[in-house]
Every structure is written in structure tokens, then in C-alpha cells.
mmCIF file of the C-alpha atoms, coordinates in Angstrom:
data_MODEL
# 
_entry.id   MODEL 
# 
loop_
_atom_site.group_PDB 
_atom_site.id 
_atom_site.type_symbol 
_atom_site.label_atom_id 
_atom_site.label_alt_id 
_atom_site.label_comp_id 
_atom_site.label_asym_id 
_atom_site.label_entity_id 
_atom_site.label_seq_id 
_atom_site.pdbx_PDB_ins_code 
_atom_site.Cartn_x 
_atom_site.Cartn_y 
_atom_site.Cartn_z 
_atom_site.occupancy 
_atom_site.B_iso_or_equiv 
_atom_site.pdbx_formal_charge 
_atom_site.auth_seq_id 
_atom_site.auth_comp_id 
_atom_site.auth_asym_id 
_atom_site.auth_atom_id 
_atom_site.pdbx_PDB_model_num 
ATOM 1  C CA . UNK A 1 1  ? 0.000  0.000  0.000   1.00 0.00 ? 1  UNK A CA 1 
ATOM 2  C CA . UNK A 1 2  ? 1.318  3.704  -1.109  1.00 0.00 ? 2  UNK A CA 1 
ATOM 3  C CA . UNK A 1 3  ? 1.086  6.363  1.426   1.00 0.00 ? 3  UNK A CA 1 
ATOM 4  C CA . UNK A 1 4  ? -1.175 8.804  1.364   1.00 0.00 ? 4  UNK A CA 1 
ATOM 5  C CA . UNK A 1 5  ? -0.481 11.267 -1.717  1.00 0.00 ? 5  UNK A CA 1 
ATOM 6  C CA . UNK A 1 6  ? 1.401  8.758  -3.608  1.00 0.00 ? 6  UNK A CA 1 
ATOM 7  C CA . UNK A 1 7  ? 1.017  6.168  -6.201  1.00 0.00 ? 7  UNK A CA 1 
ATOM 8  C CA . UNK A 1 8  ? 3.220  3.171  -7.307  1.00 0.00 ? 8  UNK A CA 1 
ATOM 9  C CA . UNK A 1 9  ? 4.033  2.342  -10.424 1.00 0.00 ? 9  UNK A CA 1 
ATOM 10 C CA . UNK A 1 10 ? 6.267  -0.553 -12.278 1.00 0.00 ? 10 UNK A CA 1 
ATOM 11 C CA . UNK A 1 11 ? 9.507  0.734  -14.043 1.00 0.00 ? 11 UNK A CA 1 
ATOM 12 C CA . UNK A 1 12 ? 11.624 -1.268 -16.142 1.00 0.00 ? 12 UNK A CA 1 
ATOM 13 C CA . UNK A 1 13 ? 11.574 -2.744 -19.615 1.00 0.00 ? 13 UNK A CA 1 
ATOM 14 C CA . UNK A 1 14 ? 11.903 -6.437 -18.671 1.00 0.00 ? 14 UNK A CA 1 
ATOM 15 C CA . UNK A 1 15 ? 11.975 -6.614 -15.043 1.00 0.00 ? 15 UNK A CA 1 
ATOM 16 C CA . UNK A 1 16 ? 10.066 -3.839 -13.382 1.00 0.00 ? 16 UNK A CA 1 
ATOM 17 C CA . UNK A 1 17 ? 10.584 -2.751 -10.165 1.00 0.00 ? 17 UNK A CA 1 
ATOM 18 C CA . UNK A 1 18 ? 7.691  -0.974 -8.246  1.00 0.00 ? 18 UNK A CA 1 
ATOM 19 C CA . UNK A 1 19 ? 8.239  3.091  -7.015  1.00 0.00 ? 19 UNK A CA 1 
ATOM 20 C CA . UNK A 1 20 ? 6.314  5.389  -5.386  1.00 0.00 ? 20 UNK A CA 1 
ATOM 21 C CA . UNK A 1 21 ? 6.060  8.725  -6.418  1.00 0.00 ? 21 UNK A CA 1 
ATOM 22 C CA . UNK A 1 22 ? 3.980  11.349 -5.542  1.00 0.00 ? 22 UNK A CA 1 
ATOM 23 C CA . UNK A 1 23 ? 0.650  12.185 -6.972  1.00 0.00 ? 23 UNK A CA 1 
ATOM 24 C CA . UNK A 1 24 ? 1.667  15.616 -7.775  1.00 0.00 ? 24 UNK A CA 1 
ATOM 25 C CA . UNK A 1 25 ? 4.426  14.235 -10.625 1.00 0.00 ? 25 UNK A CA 1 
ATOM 26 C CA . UNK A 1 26 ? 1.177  13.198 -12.298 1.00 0.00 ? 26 UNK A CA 1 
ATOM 27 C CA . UNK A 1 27 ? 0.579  16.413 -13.293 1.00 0.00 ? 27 UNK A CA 1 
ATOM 28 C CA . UNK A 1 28 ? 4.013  17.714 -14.540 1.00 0.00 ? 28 UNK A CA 1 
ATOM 29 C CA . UNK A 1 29 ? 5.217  17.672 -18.610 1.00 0.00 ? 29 UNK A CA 1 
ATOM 30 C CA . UNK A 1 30 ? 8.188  15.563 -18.101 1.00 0.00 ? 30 UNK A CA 1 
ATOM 31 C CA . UNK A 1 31 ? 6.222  12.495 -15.851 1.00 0.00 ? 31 UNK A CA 1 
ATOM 32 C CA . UNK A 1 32 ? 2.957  12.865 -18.732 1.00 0.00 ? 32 UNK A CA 1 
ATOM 33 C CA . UNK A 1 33 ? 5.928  12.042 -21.637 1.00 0.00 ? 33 UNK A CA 1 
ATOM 34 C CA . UNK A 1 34 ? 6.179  8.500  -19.700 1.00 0.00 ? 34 UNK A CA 1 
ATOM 35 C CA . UNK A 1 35 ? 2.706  8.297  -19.132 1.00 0.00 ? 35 UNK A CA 1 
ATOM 36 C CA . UNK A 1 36 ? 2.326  8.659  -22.881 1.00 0.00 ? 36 UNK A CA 1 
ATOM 37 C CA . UNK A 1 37 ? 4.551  6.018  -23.767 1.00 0.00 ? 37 UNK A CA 1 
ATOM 38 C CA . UNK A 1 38 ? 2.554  4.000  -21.160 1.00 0.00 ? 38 UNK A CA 1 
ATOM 39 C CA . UNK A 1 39 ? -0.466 4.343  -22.638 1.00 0.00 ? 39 UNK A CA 1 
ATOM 40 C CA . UNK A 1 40 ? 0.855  3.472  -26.478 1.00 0.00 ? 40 UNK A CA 1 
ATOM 41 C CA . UNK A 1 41 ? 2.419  0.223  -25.202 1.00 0.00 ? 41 UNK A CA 1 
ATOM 42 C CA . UNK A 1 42 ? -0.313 -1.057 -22.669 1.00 0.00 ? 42 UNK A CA 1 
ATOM 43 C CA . UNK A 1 43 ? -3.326 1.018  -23.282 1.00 0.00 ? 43 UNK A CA 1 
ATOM 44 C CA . UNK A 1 44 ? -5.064 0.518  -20.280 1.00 0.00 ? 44 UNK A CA 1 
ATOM 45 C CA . UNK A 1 45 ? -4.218 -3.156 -19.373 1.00 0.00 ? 45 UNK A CA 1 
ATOM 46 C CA . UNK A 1 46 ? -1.177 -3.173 -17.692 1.00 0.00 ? 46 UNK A CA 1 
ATOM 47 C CA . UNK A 1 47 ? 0.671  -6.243 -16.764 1.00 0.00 ? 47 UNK A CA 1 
ATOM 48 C CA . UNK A 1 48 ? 1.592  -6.058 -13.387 1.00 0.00 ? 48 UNK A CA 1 
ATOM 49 C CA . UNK A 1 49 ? -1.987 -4.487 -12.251 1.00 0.00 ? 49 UNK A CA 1 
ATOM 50 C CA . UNK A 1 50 ? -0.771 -1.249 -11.520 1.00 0.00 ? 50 UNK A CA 1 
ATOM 51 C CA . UNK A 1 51 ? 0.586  1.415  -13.690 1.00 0.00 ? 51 UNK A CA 1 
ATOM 52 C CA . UNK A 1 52 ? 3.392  0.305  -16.139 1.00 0.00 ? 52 UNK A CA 1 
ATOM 53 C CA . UNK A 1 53 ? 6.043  2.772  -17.063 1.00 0.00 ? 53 UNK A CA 1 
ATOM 54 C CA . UNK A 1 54 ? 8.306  0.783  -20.617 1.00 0.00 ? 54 UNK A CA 1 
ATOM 55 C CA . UNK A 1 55 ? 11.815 2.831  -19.685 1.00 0.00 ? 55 UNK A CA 1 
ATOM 56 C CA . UNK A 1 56 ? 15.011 2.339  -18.205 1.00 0.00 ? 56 UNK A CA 1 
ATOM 57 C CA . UNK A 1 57 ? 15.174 2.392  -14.458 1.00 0.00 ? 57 UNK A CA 1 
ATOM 58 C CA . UNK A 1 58 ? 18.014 4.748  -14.708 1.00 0.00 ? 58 UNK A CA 1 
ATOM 59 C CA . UNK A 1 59 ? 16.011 6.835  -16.695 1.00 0.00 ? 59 UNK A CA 1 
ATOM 60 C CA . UNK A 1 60 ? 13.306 6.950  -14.237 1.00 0.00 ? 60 UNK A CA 1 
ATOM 61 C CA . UNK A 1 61 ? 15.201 7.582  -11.462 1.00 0.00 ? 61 UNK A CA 1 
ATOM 62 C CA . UNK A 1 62 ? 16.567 10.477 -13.285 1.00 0.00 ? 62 UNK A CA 1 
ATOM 63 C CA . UNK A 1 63 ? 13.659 12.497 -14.493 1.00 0.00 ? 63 UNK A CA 1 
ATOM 64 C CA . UNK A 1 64 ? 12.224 11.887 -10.795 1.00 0.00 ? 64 UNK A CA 1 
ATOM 65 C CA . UNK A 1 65 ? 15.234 13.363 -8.885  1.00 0.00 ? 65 UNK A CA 1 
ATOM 66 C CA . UNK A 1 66 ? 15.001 16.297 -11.429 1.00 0.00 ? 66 UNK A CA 1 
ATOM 67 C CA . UNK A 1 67 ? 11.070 16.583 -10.781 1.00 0.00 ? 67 UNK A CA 1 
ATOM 68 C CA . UNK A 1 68 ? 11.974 16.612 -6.793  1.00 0.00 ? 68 UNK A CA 1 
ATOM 69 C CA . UNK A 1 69 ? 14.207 19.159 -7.240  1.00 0.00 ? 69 UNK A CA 1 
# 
């Protein structure tokens, strides 16, 4: 379970690994880009029942630290 104000999502392109971000990255240009991508690979049926994010960890990690910032 995600604390309040936050949601998980599944990063990876094989393996994912879960995250929890904040709800408020939701909202912001760079986090929509990967939602995009989300939504041409899965649509809305996503593989590991929560939201699926097709990029590299690194990458993640990356535009997150620069969102927190």
C-alpha cells in the first residue's frame, strides 16, 4: 500500500521494479511524456496491475530526482 499522496508504479523494460512517487508528478510535462509512452504500449491493461512505465530504471530515477528538485 502507497502512502497517502502517492502512487506506485512498475519501471523497467523487462523486469520492473515498483516506485512510489507522488501524486503531484502526475501532473508535470516531463512524468505525462512517460505516461504517454505507457499508454501506447499497454493502453489501459497493464501487466503487473498497476501502472506500467516501458523505460530504463536509470532513466526513471533520473527524471524523478530532477522533478523533486
Amino acid at each position: 500500500m502507497s502512502p497517502q499522496g502517492h502512487c506506485a508504479v512498475y519501471v523497467g523494460e523487462n523486469e520492473k521494479k515498483r516506485f512510489v512517487v507522488p501524486i503531484s508528478y502526475l501532473s508535470k510535462p516531463l512524468f505525462q511524456e512517460l505516461l504517454t509512452q505507457s499508454e501506447e504500449q499497454f493502453g489501459f491493461d497493464h501487466p503487473m496491475g498497476g501502472l506500467t512505465i516501458p523505460c530504463k530504471e536509470d532513466v526513471f530515477v533520473d527524471i524523478t530526482s530532477r522533478l523533486r528538485s
